[in-house]
N, CA, C and O atoms as CSV, one atom per row, in Angstrom:
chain,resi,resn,atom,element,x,y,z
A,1,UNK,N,N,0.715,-3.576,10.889
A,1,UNK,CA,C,-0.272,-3.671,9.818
A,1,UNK,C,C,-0.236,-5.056,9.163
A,1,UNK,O,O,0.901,-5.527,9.124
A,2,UNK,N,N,-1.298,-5.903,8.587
A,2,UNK,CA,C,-1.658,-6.754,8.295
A,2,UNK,C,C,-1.888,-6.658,6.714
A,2,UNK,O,O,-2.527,-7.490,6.069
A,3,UNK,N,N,-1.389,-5.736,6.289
A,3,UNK,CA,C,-1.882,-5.497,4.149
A,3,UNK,C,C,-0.973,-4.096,4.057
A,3,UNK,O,O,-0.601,-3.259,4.880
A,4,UNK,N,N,-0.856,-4.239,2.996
A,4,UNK,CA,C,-0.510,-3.323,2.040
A,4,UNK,C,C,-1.498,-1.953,2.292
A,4,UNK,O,O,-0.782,-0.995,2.581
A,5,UNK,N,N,-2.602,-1.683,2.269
A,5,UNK,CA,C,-3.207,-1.029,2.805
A,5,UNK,C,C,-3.416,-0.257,4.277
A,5,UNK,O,O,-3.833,0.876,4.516
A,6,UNK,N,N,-3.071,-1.060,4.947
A,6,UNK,CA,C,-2.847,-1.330,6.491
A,6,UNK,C,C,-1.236,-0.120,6.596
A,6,UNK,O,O,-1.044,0.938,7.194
A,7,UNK,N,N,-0.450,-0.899,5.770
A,7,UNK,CA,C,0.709,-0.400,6.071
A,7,UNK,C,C,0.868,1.616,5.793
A,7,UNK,O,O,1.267,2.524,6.522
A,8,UNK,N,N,0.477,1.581,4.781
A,8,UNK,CA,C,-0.043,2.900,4.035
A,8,UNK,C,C,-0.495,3.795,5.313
A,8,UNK,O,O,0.051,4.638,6.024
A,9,UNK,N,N,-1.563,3.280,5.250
A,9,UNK,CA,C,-2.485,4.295,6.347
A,9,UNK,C,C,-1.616,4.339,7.767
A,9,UNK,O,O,-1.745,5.372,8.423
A,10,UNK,N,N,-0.981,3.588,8.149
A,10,UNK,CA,C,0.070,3.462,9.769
A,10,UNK,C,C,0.727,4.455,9.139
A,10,UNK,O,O,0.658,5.438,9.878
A,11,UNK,N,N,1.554,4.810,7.796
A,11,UNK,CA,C,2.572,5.239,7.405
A,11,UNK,C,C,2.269,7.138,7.043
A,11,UNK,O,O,3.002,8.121,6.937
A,12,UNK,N,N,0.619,6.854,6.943
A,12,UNK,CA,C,0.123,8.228,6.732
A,12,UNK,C,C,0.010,9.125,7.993
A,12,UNK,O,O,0.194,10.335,8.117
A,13,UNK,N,N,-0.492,7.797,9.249
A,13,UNK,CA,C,-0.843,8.550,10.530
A,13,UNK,C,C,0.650,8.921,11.355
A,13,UNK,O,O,0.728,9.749,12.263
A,14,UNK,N,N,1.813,8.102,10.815
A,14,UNK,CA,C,2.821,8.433,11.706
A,14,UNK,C,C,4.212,8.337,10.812
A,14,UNK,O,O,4.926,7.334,10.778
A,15,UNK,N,N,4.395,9.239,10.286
A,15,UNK,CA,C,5.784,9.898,9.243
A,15,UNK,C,C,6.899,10.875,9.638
A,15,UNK,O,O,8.016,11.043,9.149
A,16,UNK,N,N,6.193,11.545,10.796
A,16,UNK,CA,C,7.173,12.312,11.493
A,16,UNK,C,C,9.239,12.025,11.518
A,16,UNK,O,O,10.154,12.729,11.090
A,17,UNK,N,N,9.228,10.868,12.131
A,17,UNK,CA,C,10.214,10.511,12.698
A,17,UNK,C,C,11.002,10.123,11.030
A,17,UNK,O,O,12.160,9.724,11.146
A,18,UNK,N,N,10.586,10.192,9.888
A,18,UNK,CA,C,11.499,10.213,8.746
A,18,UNK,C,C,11.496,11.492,8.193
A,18,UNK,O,O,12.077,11.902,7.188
A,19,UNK,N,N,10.906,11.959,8.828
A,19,UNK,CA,C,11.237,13.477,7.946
A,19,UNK,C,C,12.493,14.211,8.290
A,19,UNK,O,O,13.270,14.905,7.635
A,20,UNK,N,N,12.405,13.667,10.050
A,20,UNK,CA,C,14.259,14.312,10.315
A,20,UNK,C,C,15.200,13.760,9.760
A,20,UNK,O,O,15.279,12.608,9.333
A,21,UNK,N,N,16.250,14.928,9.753
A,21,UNK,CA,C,18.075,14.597,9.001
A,21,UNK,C,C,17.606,14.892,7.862
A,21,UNK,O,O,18.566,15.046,7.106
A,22,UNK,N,N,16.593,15.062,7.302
A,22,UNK,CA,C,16.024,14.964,6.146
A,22,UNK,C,C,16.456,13.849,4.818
A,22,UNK,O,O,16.917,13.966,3.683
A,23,UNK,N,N,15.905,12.487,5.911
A,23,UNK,CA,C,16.193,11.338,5.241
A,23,UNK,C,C,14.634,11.357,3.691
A,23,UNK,O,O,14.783,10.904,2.556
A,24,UNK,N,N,13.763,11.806,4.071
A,24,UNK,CA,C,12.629,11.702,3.158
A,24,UNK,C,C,12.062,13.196,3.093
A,24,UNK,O,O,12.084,13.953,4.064
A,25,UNK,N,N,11.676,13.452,2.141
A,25,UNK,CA,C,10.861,15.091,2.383
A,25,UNK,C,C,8.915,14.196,1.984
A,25,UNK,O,O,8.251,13.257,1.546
A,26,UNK,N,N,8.998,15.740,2.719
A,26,UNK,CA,C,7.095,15.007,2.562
A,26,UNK,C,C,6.513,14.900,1.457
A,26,UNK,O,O,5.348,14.502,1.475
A,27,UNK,N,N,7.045,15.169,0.387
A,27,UNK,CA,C,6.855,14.751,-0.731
A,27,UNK,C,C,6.428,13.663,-1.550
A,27,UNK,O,O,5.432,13.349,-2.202
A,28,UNK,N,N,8.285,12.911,-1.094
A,28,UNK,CA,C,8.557,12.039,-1.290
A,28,UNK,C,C,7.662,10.394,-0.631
A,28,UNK,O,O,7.776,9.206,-0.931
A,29,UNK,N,N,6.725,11.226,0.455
A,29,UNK,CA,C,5.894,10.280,1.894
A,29,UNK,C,C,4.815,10.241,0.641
A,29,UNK,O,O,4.453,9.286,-0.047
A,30,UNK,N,N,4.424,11.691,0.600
A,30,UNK,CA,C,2.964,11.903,-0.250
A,30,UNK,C,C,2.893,10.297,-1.688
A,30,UNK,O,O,2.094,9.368,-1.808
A,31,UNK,N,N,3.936,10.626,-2.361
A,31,UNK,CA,C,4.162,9.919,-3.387
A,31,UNK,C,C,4.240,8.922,-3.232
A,31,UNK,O,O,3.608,8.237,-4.036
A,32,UNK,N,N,5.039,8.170,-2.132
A,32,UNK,CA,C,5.105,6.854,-1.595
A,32,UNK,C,C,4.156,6.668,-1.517
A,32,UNK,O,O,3.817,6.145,-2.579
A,33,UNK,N,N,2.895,6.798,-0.518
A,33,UNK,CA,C,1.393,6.689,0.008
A,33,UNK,C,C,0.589,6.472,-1.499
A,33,UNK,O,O,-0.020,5.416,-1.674
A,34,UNK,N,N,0.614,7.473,-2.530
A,34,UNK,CA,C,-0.366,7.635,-2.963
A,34,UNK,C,C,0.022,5.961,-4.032
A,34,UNK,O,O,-0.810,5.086,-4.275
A,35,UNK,N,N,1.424,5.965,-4.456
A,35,UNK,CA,C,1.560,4.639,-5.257
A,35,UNK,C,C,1.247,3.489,-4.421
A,35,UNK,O,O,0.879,2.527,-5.096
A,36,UNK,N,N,1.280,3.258,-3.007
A,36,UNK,CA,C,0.822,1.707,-2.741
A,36,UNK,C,C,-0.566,1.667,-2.172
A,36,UNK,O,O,-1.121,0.704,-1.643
A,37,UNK,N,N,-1.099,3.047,-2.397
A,37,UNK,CA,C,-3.048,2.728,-2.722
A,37,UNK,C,C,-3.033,2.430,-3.671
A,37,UNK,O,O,-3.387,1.251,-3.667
A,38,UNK,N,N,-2.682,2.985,-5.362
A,38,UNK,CA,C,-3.047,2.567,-6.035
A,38,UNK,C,C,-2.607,0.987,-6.486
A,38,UNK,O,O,-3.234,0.282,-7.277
A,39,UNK,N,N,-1.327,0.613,-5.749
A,39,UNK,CA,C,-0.960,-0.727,-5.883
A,39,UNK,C,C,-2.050,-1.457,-5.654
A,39,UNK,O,O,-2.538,-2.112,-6.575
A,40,UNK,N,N,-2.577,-1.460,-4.449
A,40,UNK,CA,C,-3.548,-1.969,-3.273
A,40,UNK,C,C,-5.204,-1.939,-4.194
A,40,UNK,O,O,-6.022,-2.857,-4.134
A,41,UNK,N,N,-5.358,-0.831,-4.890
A,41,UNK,CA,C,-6.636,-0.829,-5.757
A,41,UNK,C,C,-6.214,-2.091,-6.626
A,41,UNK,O,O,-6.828,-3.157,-6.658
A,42,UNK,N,N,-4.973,-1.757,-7.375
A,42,UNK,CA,C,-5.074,-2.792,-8.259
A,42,UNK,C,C,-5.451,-4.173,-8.127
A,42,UNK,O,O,-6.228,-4.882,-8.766
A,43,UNK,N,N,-4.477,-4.437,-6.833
A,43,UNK,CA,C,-4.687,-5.630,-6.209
A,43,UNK,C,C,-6.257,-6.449,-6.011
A,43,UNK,O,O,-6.711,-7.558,-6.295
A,44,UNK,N,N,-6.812,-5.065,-5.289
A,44,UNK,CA,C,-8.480,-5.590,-4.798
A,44,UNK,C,C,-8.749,-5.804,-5.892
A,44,UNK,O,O,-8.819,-7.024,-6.037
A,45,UNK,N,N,-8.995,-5.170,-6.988
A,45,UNK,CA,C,-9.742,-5.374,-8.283
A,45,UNK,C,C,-10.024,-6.708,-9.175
A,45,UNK,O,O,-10.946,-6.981,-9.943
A,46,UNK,N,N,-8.559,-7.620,-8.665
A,46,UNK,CA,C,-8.679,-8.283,-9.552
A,46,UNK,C,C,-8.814,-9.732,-8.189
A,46,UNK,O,O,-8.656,-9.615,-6.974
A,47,UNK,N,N,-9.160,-11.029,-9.012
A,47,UNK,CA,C,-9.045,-12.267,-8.109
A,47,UNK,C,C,-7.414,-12.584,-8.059
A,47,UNK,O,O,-6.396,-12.459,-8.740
A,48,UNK,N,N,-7.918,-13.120,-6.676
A,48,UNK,CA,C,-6.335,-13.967,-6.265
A,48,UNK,C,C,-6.291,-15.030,-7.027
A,48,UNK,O,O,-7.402,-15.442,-7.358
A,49,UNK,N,N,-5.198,-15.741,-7.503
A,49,UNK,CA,C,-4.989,-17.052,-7.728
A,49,UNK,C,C,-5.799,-18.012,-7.434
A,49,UNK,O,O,-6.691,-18.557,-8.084
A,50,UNK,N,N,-5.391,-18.171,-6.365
A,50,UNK,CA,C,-6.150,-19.213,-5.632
A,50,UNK,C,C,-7.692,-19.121,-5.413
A,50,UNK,O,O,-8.492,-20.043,-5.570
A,51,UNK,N,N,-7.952,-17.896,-5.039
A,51,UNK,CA,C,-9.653,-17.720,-5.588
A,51,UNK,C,C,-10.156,-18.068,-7.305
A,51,UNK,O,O,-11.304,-18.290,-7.688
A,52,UNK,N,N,-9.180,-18.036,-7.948
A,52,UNK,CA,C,-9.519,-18.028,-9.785
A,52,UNK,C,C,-9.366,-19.843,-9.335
A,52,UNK,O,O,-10.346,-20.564,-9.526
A,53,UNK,N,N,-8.429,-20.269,-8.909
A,53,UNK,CA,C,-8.270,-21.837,-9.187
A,53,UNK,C,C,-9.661,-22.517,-8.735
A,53,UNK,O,O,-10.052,-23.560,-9.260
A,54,UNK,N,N,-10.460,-21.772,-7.608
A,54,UNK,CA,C,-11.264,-22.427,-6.985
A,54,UNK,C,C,-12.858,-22.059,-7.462
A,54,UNK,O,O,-13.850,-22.611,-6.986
A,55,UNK,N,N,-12.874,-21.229,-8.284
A,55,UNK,CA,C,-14.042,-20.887,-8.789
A,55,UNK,C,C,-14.089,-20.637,-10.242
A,55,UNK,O,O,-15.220,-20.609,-10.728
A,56,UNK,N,N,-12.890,-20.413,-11.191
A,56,UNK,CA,C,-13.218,-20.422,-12.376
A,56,UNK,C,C,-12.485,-21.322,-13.235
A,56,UNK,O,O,-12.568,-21.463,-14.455
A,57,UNK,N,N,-11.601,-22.028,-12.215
A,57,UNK,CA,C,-10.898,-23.448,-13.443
A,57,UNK,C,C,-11.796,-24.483,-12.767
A,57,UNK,O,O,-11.586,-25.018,-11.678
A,58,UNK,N,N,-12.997,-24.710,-13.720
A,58,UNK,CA,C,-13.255,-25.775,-14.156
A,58,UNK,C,C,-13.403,-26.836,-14.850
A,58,UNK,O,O,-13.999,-27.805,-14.378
């Protein structure tokens, strides 16, 4: 995966292999997932740096 987003969704389609030994419960996947969308919203929402340097410091 290539983003934060990217990673999420790989992590949604394929979780299996941590659920044994019962290193993670699916819970714990659910909760993971749902905090780095909303990380990832936050992120989109706002400008990057470097987009703010290049269009609103003038």
């Amino acid at each position: 995966p290539d983003s934060l987003l990217g990673a999420a969704q790989a992590l949604e389609k394929d979780h299996e292999f941590l659920l044994k030994g019962d290193v993670f419960t699916k819970d714990m996947i659910e909760t993971i997932l749902e905090m780095r969308v909303r990380d990832y919203d936050a992120l989109r929402l706002r400008p990057h740096p470097h987009e703010f340097s290049m269009y609103y410091d003038v």
